[in-house]
C-alpha positions, 0 to 999 in steps of 0.5 A: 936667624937661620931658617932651620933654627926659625922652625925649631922655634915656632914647632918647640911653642906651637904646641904649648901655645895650642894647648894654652889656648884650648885650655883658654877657651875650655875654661870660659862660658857665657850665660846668656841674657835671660838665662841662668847656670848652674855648676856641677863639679865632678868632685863636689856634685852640682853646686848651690851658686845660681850664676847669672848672666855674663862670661864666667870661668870653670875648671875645665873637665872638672867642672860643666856649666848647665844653662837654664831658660828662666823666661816666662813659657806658654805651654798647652795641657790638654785632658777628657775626663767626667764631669759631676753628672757623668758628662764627658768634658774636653779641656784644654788649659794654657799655662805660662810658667818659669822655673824659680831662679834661686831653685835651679841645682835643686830642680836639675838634681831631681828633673833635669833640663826638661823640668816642664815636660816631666811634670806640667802634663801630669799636675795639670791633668791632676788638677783638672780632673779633681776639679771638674769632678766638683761641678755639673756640665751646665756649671762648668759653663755658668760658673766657668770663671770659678772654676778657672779660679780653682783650677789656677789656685790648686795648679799653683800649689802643685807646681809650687811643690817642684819650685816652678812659678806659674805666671798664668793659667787659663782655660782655652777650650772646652768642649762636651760629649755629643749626647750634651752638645744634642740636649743643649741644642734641643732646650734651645730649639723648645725655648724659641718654640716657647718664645714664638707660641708666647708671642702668636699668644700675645698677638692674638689677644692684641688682635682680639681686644682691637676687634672688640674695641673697632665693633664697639667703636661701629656700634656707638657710632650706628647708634648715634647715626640712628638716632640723628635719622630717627631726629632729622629724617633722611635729610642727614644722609641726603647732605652727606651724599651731596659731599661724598658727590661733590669730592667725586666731582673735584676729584675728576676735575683735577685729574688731566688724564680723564676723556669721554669714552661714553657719556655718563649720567652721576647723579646727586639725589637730592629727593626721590623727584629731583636728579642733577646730572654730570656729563663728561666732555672729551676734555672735561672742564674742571671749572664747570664740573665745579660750578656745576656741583656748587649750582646743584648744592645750592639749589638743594640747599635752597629746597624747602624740603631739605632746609625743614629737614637739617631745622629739624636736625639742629633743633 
């Protein structure tokens, strides 16, 4: 073939081939995953066939393929309203909705694509306010899962009127007037005075009944003494400063860091007549401070003054 007689070829079916393929391709569509369509036909309006995921055939000019998202969305509602006892409340809900599958020409005949905009914001504040207007602030704190449950019940019911499914809601965030957030800190603040007054209270009577039973404690153990004195003469007291002594002693003796400065004279009175003194050297001996101590008891023991008195004490 000639190459005049080629273009005449390829310039008589370029433009059949041209315009078959743009028909070609005007008459599909594809429907995501996730995703449902509907069809509206400019002769028949929108169809009732929900068409589901895949590559699907239309008319084309007569007929248009409106895709919708039927995944679950999360979407925020916010609102300020007044609660039973005129406490101004600040909400904040989370919904996660999605329209129904089976509703879908009726939802884009009367909402459109942006069904959720149109009507989420208006039944949500609805609700909010009709339900909050039932309790006092403090409820709304004590009693906040009931009142998620009645908002989520009646928020259900109002969406379900415009064929949206609502998979979950939840409050997020609530918050009150300055006046309320003021008065609930101040009961805490008197609260933790109570607490504390209670505890000082509690203390003190703690303090008080241990002072009665220490005094108590000294009184019957002066009486006791008293009476052992009054029995024994002096020669009770007399054995106890020769131990209270002897301690003084042994604990000079074990301590390496004691040196003459002066000579002291420590007495053990054993009698108004009778002095046993302990000297200490530049380094003093342990050993005789210990004999010393022991040889002085043991001369007092061996006083028949003393040993009359202690007969007289175990007698």
């Amino acid at each position: 073939m000639s190459a005049p007689t080629v273009l005449n070829a390829i310039s008589k079916w370029a433009v059949p081939v041209f315009v078959g393929i743009s028909l070609a391709q005007a008459s599909l569509y594809d429907v995501r995953g996730g995703s449902r369509a509907v069809i509206f036909d400019r002769l028949g309006g929108v169809k009732d066939k929900v068409v589901n995921e895949g590559t699907h055939f239309l008319v084309p000019w007569l007929q248009k393929a409106i895709v919708y998202d039927v995944r679950t969305k999360p979407r925020n509602i916010s609102t300020t309203t007044g609660s039973k006892d005129l406490q101004m409340v600040s909400l904040t809900l989370r919904v996660l909705h999605r329209p129904e599958v089976q509703a879908l020409p009726k939802i884009y005949q009367n909402l459109g694509l942006d069904y959720d905009e149109r009507v989420l914001p208006s039944i949500g504040n609805e609700v909010l306010k009709a339900i909050v207007a039932q309790f006092d602030a403090a409820e709304l704190i004590t009693q906040r899962e009931a009142v998620s449950q009645r908002i989520q019940e009646d928020l259900r019911r109002r969406a379900a009127e415009f064929n949206i499914a609502l998979e979950d809601v939840s409050i997020t965030h609530m918050t009150f007037g300055r006046e309320f957030t003021r008065a609930v800190e101040q009961k805490q603040i008197a609260q933790q005075d109570a607490e504390r007054a209670r505890f000082i209270v509690e203390k003190a009577e703690q303090e008080r009944q241990a002072n009665v039973i220490r005094a108590e404690g000294e009184a019957e153990s002066a009486e006791i003494i008293s009476k052992a004195v009054a029995k024994a003469g002096d020669g009770l007291i007399q054995i106890r400063r020769i131990e209270a002594s002897r301690d003084i002693a042994q604990t000079l003796a074990n301590n390496p860091n004691v040196h003459k400065e002066e000579i002291e004279e420590k007495t053990i009175p054993q009698n108004r007549s009778t002095v046993y003194p302990i000297a200490t050297t530049d380094a003093i001996d342990r050993q005789s401070i210990s004999s010393m101590v022991d040889n002085a008891i043991s001369s007092m023991i061996d006083n028949p003054m003393i040993d009359r008195q202690c007969h007289l004490k175990h007698d």
